[in-house]
C-alpha positions, 0 to 999 in steps of 0.5 A: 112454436107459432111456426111462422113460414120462412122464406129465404131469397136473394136481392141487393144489399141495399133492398135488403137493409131498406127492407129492416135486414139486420146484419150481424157482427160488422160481416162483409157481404157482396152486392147480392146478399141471402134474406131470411124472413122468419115472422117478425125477423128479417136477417141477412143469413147464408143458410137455414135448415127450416121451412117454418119455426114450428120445425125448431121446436122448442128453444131454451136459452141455457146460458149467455155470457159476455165475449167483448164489448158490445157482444154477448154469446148465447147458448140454447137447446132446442127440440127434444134437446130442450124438452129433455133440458126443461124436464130436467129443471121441473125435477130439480124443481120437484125433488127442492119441493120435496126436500123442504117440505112445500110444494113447486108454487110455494117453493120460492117463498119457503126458501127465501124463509129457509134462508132469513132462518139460516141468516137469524141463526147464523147471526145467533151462533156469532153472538154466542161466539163473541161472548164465549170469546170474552169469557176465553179472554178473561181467563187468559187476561188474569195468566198474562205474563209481564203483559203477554199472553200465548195459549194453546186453544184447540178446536177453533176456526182461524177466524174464531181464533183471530176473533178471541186473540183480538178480544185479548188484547183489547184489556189495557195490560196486554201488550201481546198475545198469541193464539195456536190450535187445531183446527176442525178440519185439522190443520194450525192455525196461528194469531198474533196480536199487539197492543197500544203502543207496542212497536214490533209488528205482529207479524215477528211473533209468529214467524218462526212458529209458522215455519215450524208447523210448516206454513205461513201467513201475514197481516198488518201490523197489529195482528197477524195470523199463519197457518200449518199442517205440521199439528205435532210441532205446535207446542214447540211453535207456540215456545218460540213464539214465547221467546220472540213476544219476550223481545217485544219493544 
C-alpha cells in the first residue's frame, strides 16, 4: 500500500549479490541474472507483474506451513481477494460479538471468561461425578459375591464407567469387578478391574464378553476396558464375564 516504484534490470550475478540481492531456494542462476527492487527488497526474480506495489493491493497472509527444513510455505490473498477474506473475519468477528454478548473490543476477554467458567464448571461436574461414583461404589461393594462384583450400569460414559469400576476396587475385599452399560451415545462399553494381589489379568474378564457384543478393547494388567455395538447381548456378555471372574487366581 505504500506503492513503492519497482524497478526490474539485468546485471552480473556478482553486481547483483553485492548489491543485497537475495536468491532464493539454492536456485541456479547464469552470469546474467534479472533484479527486482521493490522499496527495501531486492531479489533475484525472473519476472513481475507490477510497476509499484500499490498495484498489489492488499496482502493477507492465510496460512504458512512447514515444507522441510529450513522452508516454510506461505499462502496469501491479495487485492479484492483479500478485502473479500478480511471482511469475511471482521463478520466472524461480529457474529462471536454477537453470540456472547459483548462487543468486537471486548471479545477477546469475554471469551478468555466464557472459557475460565466452562473450565470451573467443567471441574465442578468431576467432582460430583467421582462422589456419586463412591456412593455407586458402596452400593455395589455391600453385593460382592466371594469378592467379585459385575453389575450392569446403563448411561455412563466409558471413562465414567472405568472411573466407577476403579473406585470399586479399591475396597480391600474386592478382588474383582466388571462394569457393562449403555453408553449415551448407544453403544457398550465394558470395565474390568482387579484387586491387590489377583494374578489374572484384567483384560480375561472381559474377553468373551466383547466378542459377544461384537467389539474389543485391552489395557494393562489391572484394569481393561472394551467396547460393542451389539446392546442387546450384553447381559449375556456381562454372564460370561461372571463365569471368567469366577476363575480368578
Amino acid at each position: 500500500l505504500a506503492n513503492a516504484k519497482v524497478d526490474a534490470y539485468e546485471t552480473s550475478k556478482d553486481e547483483a549479490t553485492a548489491a543485497g540481492a537475495i536468491a532464493f531456494f539454492g536456485d541456479k542462476y547464469g552470469e546474467i541474472v534479472r533484479v527486482l527492487k521493490a522499496g527495501a527488497s531486492v531479489e533475484l526474480c525472473g519476472g513481475t507483474h507490477v510497476s509499484a506495489t500499490g498495484d498489489i493491493g492488499l496482502i493477507k497472509i492465510v496460512q504458512e506451513s512447514s515444507i522441510g527444513s529450513n522452508l516454510r510455505r506461505i499462502e496469501a490473498v491479495t487485492g479484492l481477494n483479500s478485502v473479500e477474506y478480511v471482511s469475511t473475519l471482521l463478520n466472524q468477528v461480529n457474529v462471536a460479538s454477537e453470540m456472547l454478548s459483548t462487543n468486537s473490543e471486548a471479545l477477546i476477554e469475554t471469551l478468555a471468561r466464557k472459557i475460565a467458567e466452562v473450565k470451573e464448571l467443567g471441574d465442578e461436574i468431576k467432582s460430583l461425578r467421582s462422589a456419586s461414583a463412591r456412593a455407586r461404589a458402596g452400593e455395589m461393594i455391600l453385593k460382592n459375591k466371594n469378592g467379585v462384583v459385575v453389575e450392569r450400569v446403563d448411561g455412563l460414559a466409558p471413562a465414567d464407567l472405568r472411573e466407577l469400576a476403579i473406585a470399586v476396587r479399591l475396597n480391600p475385599v474386592i478382588r474383582a469387578v466388571v462394569l457393562g452399560g449403555i453408553t449415551p451415545t448407544g453403544g457398550v462399553a465394558l470395565v474390568a478391574a482387579t484387586g491387590a494381589g489377583v494374578k489374572t489379568p484384567a483384560g480375561e474378564l472381559i474377553a468373551q464378553a466383547a466378542k459377544k457384543v461384537g467389539g474389543g478393547g485391552g489395557g494393562k494388567g489391572d484394569i481393561a476396558t472394551a467396547g460393542g455395538k451389539i446392546v442387546e447381548a450384553l447381559d449375556e456378555a456381562l454372564k460370561l464375564s461372571m463365569l471368567a471372574a469366577a476363575e480368578i487366581v
